[in-house]
VMD Tcl script that builds the backbone (N, CA, C; Angstrom):
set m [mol new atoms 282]
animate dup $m
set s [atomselect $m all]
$s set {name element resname resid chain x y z} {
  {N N UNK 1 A -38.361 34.591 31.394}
  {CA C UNK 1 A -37.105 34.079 31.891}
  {C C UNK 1 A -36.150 33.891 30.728}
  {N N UNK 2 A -35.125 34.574 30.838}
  {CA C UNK 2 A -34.271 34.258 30.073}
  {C C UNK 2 A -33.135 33.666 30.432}
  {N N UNK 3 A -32.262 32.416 29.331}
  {CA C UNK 3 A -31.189 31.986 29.970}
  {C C UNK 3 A -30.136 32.648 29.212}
  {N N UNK 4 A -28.847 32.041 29.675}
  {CA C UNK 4 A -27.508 32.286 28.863}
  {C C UNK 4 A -27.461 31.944 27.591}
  {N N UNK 5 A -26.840 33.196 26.759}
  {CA C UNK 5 A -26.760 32.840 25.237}
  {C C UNK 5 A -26.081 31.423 24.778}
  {N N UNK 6 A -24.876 31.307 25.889}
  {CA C UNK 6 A -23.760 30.638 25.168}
  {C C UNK 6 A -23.711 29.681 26.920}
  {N N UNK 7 A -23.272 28.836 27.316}
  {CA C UNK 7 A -22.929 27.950 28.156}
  {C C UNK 7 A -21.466 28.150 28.554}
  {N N UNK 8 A -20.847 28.708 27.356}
  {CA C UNK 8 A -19.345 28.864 27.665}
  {C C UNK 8 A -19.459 29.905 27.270}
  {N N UNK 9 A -19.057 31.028 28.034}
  {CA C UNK 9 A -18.848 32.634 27.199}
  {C C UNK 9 A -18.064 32.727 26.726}
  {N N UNK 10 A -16.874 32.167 27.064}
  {CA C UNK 10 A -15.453 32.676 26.634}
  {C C UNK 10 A -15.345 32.031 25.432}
  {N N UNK 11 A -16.150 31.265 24.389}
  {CA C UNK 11 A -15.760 30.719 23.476}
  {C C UNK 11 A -15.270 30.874 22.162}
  {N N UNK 12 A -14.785 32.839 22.004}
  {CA C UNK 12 A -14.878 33.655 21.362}
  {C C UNK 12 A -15.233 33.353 19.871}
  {N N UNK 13 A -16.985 33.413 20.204}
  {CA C UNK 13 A -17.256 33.477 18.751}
  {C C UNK 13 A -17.808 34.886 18.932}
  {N N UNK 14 A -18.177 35.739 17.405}
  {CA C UNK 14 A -19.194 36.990 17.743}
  {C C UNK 14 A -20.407 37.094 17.468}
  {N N UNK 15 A -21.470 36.920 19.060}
  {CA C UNK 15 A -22.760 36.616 19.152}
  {C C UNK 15 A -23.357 37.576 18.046}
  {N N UNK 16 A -23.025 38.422 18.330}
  {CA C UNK 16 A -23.723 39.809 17.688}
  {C C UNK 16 A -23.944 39.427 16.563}
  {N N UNK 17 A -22.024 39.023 15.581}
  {CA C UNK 17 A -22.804 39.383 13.932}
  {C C UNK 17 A -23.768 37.717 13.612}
  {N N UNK 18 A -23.315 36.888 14.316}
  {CA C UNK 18 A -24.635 35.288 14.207}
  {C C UNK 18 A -25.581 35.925 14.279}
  {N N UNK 19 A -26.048 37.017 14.937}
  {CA C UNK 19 A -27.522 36.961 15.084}
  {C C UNK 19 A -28.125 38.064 14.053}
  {N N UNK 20 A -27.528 38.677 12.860}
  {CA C UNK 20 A -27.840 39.279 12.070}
  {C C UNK 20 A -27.750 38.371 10.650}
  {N N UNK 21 A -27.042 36.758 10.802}
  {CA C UNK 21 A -27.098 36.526 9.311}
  {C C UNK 21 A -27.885 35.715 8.824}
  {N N UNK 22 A -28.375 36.054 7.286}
  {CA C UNK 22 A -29.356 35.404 6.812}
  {C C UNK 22 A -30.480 35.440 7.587}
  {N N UNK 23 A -31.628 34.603 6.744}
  {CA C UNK 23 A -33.125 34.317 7.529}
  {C C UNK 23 A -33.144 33.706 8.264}
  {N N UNK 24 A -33.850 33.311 9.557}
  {CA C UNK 24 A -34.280 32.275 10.291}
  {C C UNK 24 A -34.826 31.691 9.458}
  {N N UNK 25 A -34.524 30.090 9.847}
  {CA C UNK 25 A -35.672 29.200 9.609}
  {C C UNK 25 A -36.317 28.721 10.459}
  {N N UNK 26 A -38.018 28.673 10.732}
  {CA C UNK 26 A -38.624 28.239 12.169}
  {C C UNK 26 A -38.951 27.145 11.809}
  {N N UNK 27 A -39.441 26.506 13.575}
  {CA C UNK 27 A -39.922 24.732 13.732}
  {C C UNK 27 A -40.760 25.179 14.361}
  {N N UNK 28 A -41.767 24.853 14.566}
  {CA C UNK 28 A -42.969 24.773 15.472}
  {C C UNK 28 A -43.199 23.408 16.154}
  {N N UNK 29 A -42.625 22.693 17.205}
  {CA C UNK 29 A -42.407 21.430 17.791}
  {C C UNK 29 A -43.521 21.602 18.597}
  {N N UNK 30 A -44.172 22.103 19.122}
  {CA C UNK 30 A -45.084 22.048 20.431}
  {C C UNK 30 A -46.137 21.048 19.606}
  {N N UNK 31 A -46.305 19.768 20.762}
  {CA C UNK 31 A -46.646 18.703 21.157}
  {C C UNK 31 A -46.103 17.826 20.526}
  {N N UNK 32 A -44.613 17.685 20.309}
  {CA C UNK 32 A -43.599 17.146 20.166}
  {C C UNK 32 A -42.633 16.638 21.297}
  {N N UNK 33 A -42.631 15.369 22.370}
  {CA C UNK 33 A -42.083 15.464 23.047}
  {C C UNK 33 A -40.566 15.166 22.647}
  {N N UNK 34 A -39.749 14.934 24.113}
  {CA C UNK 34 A -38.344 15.060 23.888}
  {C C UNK 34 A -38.107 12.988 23.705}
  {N N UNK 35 A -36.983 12.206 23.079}
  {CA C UNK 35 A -36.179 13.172 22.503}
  {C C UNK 35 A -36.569 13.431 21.194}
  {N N UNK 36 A -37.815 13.070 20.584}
  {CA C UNK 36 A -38.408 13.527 19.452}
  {C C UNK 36 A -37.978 15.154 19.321}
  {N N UNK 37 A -38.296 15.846 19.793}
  {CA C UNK 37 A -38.426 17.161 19.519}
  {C C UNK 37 A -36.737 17.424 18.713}
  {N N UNK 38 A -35.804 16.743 19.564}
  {CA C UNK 38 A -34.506 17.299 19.498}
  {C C UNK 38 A -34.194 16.424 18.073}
  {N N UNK 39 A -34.810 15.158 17.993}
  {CA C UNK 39 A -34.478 14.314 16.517}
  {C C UNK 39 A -34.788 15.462 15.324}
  {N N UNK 40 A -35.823 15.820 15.536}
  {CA C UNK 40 A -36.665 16.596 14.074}
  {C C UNK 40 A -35.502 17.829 13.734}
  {N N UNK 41 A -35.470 18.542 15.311}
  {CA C UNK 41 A -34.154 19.459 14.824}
  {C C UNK 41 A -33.029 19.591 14.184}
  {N N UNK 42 A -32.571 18.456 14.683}
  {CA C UNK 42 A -31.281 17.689 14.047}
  {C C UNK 42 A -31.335 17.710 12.542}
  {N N UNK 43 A -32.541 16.752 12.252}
  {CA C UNK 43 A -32.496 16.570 10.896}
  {C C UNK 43 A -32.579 18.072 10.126}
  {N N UNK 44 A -33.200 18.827 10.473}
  {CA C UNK 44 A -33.379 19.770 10.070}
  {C C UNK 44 A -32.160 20.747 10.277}
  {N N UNK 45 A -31.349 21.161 10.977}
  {CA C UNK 45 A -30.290 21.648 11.091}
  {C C UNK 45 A -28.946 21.026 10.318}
  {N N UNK 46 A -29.422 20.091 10.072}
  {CA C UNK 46 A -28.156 19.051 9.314}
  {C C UNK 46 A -28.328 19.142 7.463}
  {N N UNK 47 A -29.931 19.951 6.969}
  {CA C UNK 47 A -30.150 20.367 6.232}
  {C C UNK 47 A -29.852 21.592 5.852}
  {N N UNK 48 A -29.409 22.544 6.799}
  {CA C UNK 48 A -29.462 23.862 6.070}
  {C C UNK 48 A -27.522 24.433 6.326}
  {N N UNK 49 A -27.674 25.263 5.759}
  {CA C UNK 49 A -25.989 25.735 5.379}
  {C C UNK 49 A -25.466 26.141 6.843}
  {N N UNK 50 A -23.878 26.263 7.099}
  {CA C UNK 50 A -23.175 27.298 8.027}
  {C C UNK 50 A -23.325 28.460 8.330}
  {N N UNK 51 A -24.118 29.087 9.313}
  {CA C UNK 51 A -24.551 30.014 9.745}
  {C C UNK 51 A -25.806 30.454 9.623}
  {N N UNK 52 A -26.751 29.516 9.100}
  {CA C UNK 52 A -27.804 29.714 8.922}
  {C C UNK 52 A -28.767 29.441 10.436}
  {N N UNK 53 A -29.861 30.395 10.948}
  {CA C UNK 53 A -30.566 30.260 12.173}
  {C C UNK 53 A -31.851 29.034 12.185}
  {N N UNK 54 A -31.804 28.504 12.943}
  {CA C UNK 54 A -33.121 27.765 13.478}
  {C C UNK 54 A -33.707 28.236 14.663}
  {N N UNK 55 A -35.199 28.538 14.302}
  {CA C UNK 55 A -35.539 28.765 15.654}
  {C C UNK 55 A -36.752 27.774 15.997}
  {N N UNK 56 A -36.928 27.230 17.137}
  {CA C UNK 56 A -37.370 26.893 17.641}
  {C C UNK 56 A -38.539 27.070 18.511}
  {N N UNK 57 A -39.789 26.483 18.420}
  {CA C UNK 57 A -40.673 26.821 19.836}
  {C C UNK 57 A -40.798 25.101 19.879}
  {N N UNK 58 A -41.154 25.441 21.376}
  {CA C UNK 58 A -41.364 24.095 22.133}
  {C C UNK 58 A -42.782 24.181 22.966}
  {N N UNK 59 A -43.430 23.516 23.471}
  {CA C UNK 59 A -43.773 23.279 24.547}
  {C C UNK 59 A -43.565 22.273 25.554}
  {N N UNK 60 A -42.809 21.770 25.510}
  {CA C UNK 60 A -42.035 20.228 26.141}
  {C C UNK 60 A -41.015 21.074 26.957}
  {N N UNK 61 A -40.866 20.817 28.644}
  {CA C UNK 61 A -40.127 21.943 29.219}
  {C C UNK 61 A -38.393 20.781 29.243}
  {N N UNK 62 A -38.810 19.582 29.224}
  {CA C UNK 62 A -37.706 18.396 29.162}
  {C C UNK 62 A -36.633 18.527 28.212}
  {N N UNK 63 A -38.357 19.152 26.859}
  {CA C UNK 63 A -37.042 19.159 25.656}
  {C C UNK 63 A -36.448 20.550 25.739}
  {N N UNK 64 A -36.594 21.724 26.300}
  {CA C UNK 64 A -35.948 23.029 26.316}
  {C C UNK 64 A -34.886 22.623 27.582}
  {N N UNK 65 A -35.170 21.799 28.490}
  {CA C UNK 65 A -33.830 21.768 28.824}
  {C C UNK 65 A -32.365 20.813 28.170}
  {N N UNK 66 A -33.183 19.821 27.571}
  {CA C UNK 66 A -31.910 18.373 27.041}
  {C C UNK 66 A -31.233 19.233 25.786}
  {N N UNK 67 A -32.145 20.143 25.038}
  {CA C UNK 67 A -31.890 20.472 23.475}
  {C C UNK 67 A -30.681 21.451 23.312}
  {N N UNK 68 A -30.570 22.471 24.504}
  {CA C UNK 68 A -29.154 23.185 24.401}
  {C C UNK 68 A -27.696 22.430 24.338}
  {N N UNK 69 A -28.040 21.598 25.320}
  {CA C UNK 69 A -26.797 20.766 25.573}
  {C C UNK 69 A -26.363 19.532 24.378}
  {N N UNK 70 A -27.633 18.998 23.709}
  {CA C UNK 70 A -27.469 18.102 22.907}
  {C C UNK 70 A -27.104 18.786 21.111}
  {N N UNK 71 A -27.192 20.300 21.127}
  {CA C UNK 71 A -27.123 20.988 20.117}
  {C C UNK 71 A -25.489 21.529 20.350}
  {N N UNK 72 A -25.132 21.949 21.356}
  {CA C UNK 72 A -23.616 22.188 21.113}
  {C C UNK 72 A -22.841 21.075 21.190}
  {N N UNK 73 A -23.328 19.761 21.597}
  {CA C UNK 73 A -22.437 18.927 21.506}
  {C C UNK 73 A -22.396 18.335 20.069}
  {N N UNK 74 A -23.001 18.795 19.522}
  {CA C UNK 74 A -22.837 18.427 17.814}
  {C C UNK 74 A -22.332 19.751 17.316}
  {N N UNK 75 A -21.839 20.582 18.006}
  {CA C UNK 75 A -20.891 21.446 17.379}
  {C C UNK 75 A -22.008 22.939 17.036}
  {N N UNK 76 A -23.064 22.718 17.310}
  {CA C UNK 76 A -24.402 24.003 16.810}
  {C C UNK 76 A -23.867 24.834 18.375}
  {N N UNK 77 A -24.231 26.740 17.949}
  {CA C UNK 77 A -24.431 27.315 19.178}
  {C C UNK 77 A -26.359 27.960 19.045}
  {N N UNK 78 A -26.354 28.057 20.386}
  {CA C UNK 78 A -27.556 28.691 21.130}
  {C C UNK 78 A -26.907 30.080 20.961}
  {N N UNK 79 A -28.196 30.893 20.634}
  {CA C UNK 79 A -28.014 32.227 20.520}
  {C C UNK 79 A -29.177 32.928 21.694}
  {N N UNK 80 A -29.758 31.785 21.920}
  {CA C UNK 80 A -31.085 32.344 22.624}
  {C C UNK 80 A -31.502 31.221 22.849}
  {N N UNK 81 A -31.958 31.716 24.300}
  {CA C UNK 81 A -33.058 30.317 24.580}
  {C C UNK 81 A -34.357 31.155 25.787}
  {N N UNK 82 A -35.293 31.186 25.439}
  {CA C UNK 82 A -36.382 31.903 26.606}
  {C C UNK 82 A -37.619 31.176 26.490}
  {N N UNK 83 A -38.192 31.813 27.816}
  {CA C UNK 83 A -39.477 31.290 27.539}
  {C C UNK 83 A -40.654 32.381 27.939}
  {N N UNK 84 A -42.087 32.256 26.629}
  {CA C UNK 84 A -42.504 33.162 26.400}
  {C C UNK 84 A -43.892 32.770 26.603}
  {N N UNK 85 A -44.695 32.974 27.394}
  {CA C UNK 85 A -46.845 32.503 27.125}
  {C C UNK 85 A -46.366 31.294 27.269}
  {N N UNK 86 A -44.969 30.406 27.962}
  {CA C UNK 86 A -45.589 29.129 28.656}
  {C C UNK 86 A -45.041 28.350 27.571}
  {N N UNK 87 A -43.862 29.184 26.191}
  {CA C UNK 87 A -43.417 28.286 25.513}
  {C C UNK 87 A -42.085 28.561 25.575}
  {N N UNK 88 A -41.750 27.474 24.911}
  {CA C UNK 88 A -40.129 27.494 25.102}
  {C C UNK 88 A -39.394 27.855 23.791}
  {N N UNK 89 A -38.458 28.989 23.407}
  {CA C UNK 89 A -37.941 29.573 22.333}
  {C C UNK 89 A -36.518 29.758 22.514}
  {N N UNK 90 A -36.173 28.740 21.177}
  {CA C UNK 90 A -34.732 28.283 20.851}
  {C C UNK 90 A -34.108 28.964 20.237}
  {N N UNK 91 A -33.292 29.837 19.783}
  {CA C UNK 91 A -32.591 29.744 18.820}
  {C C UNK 91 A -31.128 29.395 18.616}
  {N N UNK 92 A -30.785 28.388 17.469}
  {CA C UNK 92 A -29.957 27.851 17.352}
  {C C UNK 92 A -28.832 28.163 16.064}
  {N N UNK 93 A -27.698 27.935 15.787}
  {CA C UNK 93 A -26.710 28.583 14.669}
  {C C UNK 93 A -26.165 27.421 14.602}
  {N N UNK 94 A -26.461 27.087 12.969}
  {CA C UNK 94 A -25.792 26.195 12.538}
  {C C UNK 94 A -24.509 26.164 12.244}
}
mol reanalyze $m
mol bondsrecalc $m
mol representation Tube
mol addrep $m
């Protein structure tokens, strides 16, 4: 299942070149519940530079739904959000 990249499409940023820059950096949260899961991110996204990727796995289905919404409201976009073998996979742009 996959969801929407962006919540707002029209927000003209360009998905495309976000998702070519720099390395990801991954979290491995599974058995991390929410809103823990979304705290650790934070901190961690609040660590790394502008435009740099976080990705995310979850297994907490609470926290794959609260974490999109609580990540653009601090100004981060979702580039991706799916779920894969029963986990939940974020990715986020700082």
């Amino acid at each position: 299942m996959a969801w929407p990249i962006h919540a707002n499409a029209q927000c003209g940023k360009n998905h495309a070149a976000m998702e070519t820059r720099g390395k990801a950096v991954r979290l491995d949260l599974r058995g991390v519940k929410c809103p823990l899961n979304w705290a650790r991110a934070k901190v961690r996204l609040e660590q790394m530079a502008h435009g740099e990727v976080l990705e995310l796995t979850l297994d907490d289905p609470r926290g794959a739904r609260d974490i999109p919404g609580a990540a653009e409201a601090e100004g981060y976009v979702i580039l991706e959000s799916t779920v894969r073998d029963g986990l939940f996979h974020l990715i986020i742009e700082r």
